[in-house]
PDBQT receptor file of N, H, CA, C and O in Angstrom, charges set to zero:
ATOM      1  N   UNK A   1       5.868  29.707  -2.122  1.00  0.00    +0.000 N 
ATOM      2  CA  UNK A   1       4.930  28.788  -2.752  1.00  0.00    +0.000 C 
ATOM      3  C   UNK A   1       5.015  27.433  -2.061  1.00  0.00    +0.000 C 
ATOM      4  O   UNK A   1       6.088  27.033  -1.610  1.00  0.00    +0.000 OA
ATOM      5  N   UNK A   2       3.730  26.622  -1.963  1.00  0.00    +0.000 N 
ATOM      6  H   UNK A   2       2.858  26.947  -2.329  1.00  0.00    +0.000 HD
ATOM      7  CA  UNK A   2       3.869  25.360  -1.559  1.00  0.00    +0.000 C 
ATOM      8  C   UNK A   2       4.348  24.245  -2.456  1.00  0.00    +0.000 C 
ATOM      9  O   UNK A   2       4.945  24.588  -3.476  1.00  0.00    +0.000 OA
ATOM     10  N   UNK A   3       4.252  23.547  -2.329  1.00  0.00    +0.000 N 
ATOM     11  H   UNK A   3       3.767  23.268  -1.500  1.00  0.00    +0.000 HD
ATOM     12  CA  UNK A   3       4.918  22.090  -3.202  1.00  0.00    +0.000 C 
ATOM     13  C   UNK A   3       3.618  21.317  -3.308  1.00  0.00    +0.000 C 
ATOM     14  O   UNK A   3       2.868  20.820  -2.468  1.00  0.00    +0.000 OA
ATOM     15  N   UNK A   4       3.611  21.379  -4.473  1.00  0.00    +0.000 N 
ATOM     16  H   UNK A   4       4.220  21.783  -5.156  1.00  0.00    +0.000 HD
ATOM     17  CA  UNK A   4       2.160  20.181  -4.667  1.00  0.00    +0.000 C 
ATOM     18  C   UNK A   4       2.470  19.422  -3.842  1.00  0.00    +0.000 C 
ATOM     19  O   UNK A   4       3.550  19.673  -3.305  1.00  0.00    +0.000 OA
ATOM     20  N   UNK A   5       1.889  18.463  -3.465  1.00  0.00    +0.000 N 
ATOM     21  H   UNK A   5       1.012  18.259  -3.901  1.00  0.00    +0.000 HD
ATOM     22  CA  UNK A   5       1.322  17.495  -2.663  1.00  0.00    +0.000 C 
ATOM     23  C   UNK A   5       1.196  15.958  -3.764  1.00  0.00    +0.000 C 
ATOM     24  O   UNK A   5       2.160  15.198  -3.668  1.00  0.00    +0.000 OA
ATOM     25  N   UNK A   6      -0.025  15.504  -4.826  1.00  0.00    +0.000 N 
ATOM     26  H   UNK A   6      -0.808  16.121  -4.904  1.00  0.00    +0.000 HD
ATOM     27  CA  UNK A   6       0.141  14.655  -5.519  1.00  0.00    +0.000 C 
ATOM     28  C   UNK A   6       0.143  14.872  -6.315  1.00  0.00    +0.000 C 
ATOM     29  O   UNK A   6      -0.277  14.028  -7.107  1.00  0.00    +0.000 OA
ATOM     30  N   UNK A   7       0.639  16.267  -6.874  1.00  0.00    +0.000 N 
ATOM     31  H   UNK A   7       0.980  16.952  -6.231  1.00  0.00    +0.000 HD
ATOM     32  CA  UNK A   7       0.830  16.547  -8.526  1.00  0.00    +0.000 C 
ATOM     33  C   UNK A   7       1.949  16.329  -8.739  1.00  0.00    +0.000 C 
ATOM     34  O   UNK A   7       2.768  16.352  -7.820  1.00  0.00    +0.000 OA
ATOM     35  N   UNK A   8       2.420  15.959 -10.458  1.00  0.00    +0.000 N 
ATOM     36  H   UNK A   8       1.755  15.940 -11.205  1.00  0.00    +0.000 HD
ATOM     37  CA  UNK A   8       3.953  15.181 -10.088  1.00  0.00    +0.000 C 
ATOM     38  C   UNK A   8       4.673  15.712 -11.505  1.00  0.00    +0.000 C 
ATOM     39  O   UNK A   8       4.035  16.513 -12.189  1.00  0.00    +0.000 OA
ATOM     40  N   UNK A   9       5.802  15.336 -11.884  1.00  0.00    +0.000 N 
ATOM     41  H   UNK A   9       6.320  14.686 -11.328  1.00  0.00    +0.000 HD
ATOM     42  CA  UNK A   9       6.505  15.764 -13.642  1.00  0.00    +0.000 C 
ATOM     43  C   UNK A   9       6.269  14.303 -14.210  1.00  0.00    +0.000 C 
ATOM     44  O   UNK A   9       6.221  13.490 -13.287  1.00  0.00    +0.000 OA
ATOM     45  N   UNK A  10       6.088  13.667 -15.618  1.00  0.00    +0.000 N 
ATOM     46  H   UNK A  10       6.127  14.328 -16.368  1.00  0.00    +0.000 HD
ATOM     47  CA  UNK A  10       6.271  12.632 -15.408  1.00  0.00    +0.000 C 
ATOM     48  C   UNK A  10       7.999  12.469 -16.177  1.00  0.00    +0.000 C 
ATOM     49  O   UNK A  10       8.809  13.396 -16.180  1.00  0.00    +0.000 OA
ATOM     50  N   UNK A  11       8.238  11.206 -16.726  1.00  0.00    +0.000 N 
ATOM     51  H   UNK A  11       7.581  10.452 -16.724  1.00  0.00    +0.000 HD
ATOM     52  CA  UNK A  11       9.719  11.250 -17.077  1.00  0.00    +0.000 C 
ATOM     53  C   UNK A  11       9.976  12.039 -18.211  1.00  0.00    +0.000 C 
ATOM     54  O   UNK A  11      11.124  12.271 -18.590  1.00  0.00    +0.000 OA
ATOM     55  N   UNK A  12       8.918  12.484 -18.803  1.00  0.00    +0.000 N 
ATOM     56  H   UNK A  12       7.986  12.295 -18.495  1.00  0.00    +0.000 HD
ATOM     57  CA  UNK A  12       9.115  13.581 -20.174  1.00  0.00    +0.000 C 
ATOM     58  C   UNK A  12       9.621  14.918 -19.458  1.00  0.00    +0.000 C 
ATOM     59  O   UNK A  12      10.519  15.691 -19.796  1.00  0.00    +0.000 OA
ATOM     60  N   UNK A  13       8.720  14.944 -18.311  1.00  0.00    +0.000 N 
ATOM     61  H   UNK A  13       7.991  14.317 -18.037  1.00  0.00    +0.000 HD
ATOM     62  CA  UNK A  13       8.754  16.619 -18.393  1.00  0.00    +0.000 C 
ATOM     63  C   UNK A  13       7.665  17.242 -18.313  1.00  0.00    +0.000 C 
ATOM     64  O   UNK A  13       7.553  18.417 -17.964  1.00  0.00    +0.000 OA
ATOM     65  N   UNK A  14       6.438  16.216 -18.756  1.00  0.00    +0.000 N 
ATOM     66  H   UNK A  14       6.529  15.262 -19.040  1.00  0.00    +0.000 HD
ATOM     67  CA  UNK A  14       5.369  16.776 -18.266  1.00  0.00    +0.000 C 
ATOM     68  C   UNK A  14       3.986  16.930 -17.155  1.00  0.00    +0.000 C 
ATOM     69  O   UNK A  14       3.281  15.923 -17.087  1.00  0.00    +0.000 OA
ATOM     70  N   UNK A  15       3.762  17.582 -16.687  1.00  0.00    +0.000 N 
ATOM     71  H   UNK A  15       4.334  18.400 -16.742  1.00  0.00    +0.000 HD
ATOM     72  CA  UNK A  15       2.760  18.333 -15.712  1.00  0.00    +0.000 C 
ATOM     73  C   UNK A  15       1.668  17.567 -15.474  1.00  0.00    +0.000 C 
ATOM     74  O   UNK A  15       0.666  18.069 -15.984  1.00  0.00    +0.000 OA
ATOM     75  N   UNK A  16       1.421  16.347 -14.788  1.00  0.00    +0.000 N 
ATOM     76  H   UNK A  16       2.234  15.938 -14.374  1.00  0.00    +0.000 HD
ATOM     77  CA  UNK A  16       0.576  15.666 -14.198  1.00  0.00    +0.000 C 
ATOM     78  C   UNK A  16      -0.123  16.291 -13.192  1.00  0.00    +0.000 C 
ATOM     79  O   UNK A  16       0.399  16.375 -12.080  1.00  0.00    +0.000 OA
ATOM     80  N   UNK A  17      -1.377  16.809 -13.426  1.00  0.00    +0.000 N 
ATOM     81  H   UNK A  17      -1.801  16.741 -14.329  1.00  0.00    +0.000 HD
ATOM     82  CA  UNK A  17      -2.083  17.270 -12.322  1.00  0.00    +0.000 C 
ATOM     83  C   UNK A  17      -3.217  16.891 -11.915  1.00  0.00    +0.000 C 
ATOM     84  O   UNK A  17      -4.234  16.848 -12.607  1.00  0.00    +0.000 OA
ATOM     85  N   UNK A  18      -3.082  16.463 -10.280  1.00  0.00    +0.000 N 
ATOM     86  H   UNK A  18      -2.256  16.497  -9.717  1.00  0.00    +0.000 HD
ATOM     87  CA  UNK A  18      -3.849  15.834  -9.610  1.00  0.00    +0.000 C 
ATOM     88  C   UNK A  18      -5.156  16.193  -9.165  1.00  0.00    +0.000 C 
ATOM     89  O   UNK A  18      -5.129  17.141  -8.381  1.00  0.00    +0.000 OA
ATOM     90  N   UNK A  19      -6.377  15.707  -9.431  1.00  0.00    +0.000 N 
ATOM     91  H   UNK A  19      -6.399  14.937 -10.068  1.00  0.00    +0.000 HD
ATOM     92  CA  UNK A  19      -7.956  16.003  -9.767  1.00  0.00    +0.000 C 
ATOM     93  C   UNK A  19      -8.327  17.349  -8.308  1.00  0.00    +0.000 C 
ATOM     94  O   UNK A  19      -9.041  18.351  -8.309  1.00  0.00    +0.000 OA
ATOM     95  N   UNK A  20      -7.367  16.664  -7.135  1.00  0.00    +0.000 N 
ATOM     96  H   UNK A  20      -6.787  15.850  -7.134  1.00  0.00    +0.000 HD
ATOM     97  CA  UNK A  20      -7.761  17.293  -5.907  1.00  0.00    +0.000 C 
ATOM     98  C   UNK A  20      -7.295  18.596  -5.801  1.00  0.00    +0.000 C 
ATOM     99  O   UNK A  20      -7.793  19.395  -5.008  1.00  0.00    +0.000 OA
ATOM    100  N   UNK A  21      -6.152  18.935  -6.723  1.00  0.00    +0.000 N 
ATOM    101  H   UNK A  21      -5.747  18.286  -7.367  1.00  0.00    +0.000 HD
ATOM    102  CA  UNK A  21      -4.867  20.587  -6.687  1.00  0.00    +0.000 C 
ATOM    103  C   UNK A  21      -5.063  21.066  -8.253  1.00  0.00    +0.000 C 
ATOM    104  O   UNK A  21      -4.236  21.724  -8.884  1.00  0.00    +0.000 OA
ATOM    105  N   UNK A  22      -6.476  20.546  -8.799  1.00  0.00    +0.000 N 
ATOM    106  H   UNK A  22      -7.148  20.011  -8.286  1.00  0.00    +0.000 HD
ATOM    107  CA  UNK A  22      -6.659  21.153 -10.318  1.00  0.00    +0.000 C 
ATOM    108  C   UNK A  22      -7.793  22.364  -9.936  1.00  0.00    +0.000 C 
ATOM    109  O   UNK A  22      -8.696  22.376  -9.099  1.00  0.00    +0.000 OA
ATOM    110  N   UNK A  23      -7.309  23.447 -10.992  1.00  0.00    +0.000 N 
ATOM    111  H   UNK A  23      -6.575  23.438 -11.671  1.00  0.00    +0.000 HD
ATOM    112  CA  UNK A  23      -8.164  24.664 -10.889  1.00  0.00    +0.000 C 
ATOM    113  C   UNK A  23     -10.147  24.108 -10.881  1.00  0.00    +0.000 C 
ATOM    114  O   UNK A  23     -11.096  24.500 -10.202  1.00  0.00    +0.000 OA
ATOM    115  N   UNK A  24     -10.005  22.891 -12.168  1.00  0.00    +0.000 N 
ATOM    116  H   UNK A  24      -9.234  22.573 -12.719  1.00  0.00    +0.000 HD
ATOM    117  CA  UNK A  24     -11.324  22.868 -12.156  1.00  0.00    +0.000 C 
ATOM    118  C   UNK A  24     -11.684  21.235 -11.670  1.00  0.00    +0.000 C 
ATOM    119  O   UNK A  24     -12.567  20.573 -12.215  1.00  0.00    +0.000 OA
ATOM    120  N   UNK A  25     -10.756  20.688 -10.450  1.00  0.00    +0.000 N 
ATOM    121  H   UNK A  25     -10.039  21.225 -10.006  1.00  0.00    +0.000 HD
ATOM    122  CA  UNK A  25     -11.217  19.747  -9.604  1.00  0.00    +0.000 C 
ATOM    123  C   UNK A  25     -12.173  20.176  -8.487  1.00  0.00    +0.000 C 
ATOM    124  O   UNK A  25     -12.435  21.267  -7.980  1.00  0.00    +0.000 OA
ATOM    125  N   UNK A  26     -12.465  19.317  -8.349  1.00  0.00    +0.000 N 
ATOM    126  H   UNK A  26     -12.252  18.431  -8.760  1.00  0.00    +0.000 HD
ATOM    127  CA  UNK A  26     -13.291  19.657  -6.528  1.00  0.00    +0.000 C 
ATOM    128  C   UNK A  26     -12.807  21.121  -5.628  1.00  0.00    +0.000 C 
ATOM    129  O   UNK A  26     -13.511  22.092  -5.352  1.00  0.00    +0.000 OA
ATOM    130  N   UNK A  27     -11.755  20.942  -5.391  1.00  0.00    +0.000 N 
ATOM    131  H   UNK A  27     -11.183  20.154  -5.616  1.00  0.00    +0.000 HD
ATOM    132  CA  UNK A  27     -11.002  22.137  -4.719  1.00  0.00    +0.000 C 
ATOM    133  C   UNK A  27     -10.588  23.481  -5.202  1.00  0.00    +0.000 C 
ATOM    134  O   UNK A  27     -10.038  24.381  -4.567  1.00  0.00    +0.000 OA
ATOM    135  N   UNK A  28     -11.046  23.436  -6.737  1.00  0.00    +0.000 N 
ATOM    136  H   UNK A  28     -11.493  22.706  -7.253  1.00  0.00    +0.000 HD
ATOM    137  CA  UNK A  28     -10.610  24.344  -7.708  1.00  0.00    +0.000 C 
ATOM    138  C   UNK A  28     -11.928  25.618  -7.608  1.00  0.00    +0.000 C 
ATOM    139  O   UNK A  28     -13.034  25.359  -7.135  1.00  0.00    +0.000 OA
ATOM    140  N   UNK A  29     -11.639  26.643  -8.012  1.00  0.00    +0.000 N 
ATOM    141  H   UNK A  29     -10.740  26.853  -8.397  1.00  0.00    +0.000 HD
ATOM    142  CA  UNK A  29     -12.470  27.653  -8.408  1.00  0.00    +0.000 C 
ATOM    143  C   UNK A  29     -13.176  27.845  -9.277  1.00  0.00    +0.000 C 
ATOM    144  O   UNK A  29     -14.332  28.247  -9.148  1.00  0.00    +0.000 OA
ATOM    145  N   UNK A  30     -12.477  27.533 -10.591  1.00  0.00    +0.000 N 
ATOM    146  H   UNK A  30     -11.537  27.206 -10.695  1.00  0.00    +0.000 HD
ATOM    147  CA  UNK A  30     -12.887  27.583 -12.175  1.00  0.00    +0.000 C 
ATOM    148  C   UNK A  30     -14.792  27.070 -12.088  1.00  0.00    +0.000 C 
ATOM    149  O   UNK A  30     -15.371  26.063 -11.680  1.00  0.00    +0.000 OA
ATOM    150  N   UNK A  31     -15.234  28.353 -12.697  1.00  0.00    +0.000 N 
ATOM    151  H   UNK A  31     -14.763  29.170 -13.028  1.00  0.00    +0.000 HD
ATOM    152  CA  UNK A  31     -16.596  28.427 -13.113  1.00  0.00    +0.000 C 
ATOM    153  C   UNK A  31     -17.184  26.892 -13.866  1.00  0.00    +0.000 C 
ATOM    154  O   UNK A  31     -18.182  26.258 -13.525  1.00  0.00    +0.000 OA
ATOM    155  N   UNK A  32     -16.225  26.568 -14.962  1.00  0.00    +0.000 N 
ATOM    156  H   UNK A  32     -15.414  27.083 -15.240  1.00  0.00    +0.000 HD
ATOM    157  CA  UNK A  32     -16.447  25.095 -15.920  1.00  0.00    +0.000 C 
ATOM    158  C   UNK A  32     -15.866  23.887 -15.151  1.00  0.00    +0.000 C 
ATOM    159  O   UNK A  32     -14.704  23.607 -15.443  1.00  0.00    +0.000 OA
ATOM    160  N   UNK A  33     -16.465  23.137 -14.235  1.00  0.00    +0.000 N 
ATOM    161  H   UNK A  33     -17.410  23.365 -13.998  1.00  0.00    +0.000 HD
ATOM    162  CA  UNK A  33     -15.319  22.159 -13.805  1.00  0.00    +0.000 C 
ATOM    163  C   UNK A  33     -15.148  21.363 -14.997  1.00  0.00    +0.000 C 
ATOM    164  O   UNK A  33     -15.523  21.660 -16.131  1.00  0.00    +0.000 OA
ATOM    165  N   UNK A  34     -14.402  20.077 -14.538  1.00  0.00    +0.000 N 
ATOM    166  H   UNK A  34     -14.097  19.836 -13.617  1.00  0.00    +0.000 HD
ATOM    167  CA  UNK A  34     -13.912  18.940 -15.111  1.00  0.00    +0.000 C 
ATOM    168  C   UNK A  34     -15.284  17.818 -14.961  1.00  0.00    +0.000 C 
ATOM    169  O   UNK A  34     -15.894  17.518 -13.935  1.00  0.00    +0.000 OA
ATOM    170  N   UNK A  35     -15.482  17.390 -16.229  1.00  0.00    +0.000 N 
ATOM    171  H   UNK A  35     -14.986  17.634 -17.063  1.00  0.00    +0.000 HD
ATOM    172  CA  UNK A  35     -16.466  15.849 -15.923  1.00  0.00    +0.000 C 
ATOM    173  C   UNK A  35     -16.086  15.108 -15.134  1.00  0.00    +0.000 C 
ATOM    174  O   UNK A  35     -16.923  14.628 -14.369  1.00  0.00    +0.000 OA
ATOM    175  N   UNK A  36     -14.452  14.658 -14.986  1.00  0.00    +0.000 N 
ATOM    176  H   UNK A  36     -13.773  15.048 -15.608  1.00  0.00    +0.000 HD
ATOM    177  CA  UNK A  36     -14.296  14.026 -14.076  1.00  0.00    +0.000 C 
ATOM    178  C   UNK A  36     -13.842  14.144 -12.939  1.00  0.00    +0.000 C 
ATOM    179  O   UNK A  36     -13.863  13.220 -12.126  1.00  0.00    +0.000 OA
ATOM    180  N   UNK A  37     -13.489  14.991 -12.766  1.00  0.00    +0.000 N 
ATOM    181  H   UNK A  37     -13.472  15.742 -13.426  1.00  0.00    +0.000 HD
ATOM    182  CA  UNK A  37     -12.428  15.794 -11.629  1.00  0.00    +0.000 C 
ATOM    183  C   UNK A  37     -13.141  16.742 -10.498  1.00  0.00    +0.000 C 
ATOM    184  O   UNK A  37     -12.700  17.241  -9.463  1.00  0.00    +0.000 OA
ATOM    185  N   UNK A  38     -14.929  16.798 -11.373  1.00  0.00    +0.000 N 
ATOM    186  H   UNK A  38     -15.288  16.392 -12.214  1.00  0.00    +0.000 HD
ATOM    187  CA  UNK A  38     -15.360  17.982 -10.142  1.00  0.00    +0.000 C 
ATOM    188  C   UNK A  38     -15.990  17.823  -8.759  1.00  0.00    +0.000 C 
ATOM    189  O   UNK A  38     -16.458  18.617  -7.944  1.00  0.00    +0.000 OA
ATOM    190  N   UNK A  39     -15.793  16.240  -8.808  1.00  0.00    +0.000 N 
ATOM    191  H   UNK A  39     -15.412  15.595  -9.470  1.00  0.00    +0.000 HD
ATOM    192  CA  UNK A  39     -15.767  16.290  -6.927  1.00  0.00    +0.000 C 
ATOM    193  C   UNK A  39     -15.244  15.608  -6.209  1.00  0.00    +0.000 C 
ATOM    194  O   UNK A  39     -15.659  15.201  -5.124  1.00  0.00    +0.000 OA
ATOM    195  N   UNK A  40     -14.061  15.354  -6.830  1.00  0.00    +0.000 N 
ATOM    196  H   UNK A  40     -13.723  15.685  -7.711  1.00  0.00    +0.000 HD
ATOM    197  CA  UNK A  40     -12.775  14.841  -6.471  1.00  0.00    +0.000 C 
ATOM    198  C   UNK A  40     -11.863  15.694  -5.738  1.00  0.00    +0.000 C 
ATOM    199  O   UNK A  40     -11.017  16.381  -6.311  1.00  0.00    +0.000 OA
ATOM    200  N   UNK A  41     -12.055  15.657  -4.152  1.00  0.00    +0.000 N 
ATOM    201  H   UNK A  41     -12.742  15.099  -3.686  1.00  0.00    +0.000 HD
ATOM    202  CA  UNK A  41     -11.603  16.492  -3.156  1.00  0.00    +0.000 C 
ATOM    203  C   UNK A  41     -10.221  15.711  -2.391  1.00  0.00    +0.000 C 
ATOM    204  O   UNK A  41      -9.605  16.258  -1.476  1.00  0.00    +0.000 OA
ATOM    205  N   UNK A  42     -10.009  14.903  -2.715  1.00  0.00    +0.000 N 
ATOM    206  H   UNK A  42     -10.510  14.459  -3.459  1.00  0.00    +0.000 HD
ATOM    207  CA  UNK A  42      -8.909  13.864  -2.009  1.00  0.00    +0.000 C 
ATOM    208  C   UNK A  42      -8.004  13.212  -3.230  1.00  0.00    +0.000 C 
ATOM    209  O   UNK A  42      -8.353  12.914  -4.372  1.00  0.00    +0.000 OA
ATOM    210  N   UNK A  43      -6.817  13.107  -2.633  1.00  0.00    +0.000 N 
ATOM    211  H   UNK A  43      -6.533  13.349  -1.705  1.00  0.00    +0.000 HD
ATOM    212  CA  UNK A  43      -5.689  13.509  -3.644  1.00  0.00    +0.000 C 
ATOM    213  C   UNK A  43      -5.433  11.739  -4.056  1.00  0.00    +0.000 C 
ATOM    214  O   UNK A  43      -5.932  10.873  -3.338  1.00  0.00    +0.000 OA
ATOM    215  N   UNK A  44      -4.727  11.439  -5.102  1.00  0.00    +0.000 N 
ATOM    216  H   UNK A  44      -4.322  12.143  -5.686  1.00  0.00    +0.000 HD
ATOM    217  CA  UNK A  44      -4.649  10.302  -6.154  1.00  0.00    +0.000 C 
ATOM    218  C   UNK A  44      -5.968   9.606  -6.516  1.00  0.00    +0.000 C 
ATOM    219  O   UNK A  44      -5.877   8.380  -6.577  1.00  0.00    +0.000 OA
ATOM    220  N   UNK A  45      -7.041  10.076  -6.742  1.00  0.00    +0.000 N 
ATOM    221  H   UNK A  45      -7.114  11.072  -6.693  1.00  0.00    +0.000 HD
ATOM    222  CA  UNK A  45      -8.228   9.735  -6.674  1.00  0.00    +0.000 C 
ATOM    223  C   UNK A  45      -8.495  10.161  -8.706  1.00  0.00    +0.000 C 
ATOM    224  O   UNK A  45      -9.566   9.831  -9.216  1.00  0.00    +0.000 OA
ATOM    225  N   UNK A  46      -7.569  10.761  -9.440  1.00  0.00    +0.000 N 
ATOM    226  H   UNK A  46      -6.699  11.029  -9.025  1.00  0.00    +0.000 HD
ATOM    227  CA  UNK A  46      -7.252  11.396 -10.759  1.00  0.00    +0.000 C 
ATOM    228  C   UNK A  46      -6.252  11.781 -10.817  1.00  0.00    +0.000 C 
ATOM    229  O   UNK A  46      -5.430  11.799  -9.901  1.00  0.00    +0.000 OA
ATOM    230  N   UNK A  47      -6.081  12.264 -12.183  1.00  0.00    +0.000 N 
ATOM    231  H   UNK A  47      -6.748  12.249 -12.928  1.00  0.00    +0.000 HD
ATOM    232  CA  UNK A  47      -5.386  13.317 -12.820  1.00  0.00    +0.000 C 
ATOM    233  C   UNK A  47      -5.104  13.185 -14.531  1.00  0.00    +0.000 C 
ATOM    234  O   UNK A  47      -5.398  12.314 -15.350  1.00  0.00    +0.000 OA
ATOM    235  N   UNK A  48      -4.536  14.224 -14.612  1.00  0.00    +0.000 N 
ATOM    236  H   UNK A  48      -4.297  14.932 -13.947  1.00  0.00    +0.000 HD
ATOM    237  CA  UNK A  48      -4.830  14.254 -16.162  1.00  0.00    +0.000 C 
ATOM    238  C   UNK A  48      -3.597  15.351 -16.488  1.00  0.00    +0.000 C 
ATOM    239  O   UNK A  48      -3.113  16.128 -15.664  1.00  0.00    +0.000 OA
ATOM    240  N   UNK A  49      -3.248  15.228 -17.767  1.00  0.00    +0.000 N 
ATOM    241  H   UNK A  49      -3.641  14.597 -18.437  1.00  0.00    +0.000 HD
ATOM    242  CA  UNK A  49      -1.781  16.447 -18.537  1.00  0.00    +0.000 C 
ATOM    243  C   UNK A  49      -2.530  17.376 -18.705  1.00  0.00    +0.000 C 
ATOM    244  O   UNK A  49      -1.813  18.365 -18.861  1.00  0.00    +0.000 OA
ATOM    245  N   UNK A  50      -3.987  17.763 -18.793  1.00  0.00    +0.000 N 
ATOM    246  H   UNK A  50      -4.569  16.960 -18.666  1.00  0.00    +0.000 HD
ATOM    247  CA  UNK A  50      -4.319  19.213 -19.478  1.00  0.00    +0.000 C 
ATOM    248  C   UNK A  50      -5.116  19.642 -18.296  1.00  0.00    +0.000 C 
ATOM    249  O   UNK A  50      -6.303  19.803 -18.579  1.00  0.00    +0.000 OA
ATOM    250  N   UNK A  51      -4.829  19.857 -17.145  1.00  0.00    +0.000 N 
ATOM    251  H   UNK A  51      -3.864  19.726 -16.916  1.00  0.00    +0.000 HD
ATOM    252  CA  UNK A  51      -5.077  20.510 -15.768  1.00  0.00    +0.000 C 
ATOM    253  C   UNK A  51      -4.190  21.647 -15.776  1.00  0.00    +0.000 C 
ATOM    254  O   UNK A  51      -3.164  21.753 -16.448  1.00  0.00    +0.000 OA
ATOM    255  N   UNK A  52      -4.765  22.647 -14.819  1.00  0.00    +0.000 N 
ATOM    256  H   UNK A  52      -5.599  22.561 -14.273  1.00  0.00    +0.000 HD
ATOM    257  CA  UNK A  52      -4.210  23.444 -14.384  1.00  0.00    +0.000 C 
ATOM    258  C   UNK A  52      -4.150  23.898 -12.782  1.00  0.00    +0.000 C 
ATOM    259  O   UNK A  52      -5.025  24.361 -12.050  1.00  0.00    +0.000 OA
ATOM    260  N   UNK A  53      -2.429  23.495 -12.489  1.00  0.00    +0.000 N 
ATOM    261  H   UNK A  53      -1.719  23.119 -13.084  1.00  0.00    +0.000 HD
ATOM    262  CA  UNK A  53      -2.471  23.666 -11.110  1.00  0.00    +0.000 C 
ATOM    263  C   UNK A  53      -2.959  24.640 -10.279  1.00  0.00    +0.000 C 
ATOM    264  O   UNK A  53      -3.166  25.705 -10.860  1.00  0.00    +0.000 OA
ATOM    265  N   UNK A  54      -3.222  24.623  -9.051  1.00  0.00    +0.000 N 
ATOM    266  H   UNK A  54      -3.053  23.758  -8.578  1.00  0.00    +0.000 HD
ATOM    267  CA  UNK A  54      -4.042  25.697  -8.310  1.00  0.00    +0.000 C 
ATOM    268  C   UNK A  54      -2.658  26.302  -7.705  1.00  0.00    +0.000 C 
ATOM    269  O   UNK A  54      -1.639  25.815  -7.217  1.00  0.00    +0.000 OA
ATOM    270  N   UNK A  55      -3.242  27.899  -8.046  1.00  0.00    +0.000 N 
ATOM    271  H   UNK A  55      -4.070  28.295  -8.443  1.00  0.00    +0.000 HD
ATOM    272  CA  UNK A  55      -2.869  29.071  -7.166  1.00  0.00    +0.000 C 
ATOM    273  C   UNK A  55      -1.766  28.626  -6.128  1.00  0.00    +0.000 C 
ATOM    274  O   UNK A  55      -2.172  27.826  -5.284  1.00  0.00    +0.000 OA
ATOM    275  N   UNK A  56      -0.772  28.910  -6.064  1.00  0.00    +0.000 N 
ATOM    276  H   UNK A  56      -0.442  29.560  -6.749  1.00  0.00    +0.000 HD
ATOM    277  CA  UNK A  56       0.163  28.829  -4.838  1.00  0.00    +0.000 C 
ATOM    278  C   UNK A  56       1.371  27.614  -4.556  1.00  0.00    +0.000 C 
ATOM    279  O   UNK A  56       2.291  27.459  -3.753  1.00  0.00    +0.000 OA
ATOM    280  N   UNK A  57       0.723  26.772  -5.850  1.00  0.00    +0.000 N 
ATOM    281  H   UNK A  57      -0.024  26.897  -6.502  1.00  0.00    +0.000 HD
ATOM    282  CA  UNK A  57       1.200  25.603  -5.375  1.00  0.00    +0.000 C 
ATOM    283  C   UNK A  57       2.797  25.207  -6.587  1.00  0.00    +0.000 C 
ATOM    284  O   UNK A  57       2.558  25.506  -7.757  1.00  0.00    +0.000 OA
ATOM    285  N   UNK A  58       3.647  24.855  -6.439  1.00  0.00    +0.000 N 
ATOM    286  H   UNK A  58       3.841  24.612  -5.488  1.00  0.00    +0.000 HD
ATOM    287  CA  UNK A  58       4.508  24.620  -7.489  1.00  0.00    +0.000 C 
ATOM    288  C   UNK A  58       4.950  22.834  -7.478  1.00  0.00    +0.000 C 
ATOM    289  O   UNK A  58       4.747  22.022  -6.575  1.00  0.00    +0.000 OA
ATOM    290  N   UNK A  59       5.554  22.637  -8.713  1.00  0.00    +0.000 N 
ATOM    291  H   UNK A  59       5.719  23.296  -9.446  1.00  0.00    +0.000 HD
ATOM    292  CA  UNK A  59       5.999  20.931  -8.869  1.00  0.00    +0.000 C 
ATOM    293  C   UNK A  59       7.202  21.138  -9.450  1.00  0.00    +0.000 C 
ATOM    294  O   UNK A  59       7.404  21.603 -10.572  1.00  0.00    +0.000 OA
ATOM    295  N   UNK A  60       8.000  20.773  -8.644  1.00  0.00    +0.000 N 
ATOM    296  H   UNK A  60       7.835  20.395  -7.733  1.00  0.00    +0.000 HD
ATOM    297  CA  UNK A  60       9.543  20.892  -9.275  1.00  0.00    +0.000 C 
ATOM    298  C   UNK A  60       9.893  20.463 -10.273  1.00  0.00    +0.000 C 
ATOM    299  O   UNK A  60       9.061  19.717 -10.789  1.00  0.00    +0.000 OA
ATOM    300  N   UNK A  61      11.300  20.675 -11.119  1.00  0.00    +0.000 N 
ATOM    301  H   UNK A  61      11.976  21.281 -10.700  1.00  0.00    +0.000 HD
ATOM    302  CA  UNK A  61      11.120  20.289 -12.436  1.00  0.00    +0.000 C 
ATOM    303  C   UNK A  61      11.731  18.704 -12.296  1.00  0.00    +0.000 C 
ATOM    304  O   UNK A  61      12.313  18.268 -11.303  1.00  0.00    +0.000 OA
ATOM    305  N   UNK A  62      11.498  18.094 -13.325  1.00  0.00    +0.000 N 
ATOM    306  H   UNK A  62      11.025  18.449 -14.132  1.00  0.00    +0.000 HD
ATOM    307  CA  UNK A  62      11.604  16.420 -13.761  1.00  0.00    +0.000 C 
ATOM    308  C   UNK A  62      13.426  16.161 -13.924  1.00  0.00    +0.000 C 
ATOM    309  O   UNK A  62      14.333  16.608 -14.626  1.00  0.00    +0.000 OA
ATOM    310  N   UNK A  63      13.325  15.538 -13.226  1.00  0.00    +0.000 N 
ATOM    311  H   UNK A  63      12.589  15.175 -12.656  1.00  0.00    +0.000 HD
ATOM    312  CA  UNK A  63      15.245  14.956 -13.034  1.00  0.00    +0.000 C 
ATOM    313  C   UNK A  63      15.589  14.558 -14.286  1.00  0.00    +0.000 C 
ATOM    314  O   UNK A  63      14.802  14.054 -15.087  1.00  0.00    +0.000 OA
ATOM    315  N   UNK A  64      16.957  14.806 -14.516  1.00  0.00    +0.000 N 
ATOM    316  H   UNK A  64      17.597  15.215 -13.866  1.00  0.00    +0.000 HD
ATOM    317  CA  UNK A  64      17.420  14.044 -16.012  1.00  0.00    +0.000 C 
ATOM    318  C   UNK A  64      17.476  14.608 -17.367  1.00  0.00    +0.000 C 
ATOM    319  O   UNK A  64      17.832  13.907 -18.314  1.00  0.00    +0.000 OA
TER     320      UNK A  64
């Protein structure tokens, strides 16, 4: 698996995912995109906690 790129943990623990590596961002597949996210092809440009990362990619877990 690859390593996200600008998707990140935040200090909770949770799953920040970046508009450009989201299923229903720009780069994503998903039939329903995102209002905001769907043509957002270039990375820190969004993100949001209720994304879902794309296919292949993993974010290590949150230190601490």
């Amino acid at each position: 698996m690859k390593k996200a790129k600008y998707s990140e943990r935040d200090s909770r623990g949770r799953l920040l995912v970046d508009c450009s590596e989201c299923e229903r961002g720009g780069n994503g597949a998903a039939k329903y995109k995102c209002s905001c996210g769907w043509q957002v092809t270039r990375g820190r440009n969004g993100a949001c906690f209720e994304g879902t990362l794309l296919a292949g990619l993993e974010v290590p877990k949150a230190e601490g």
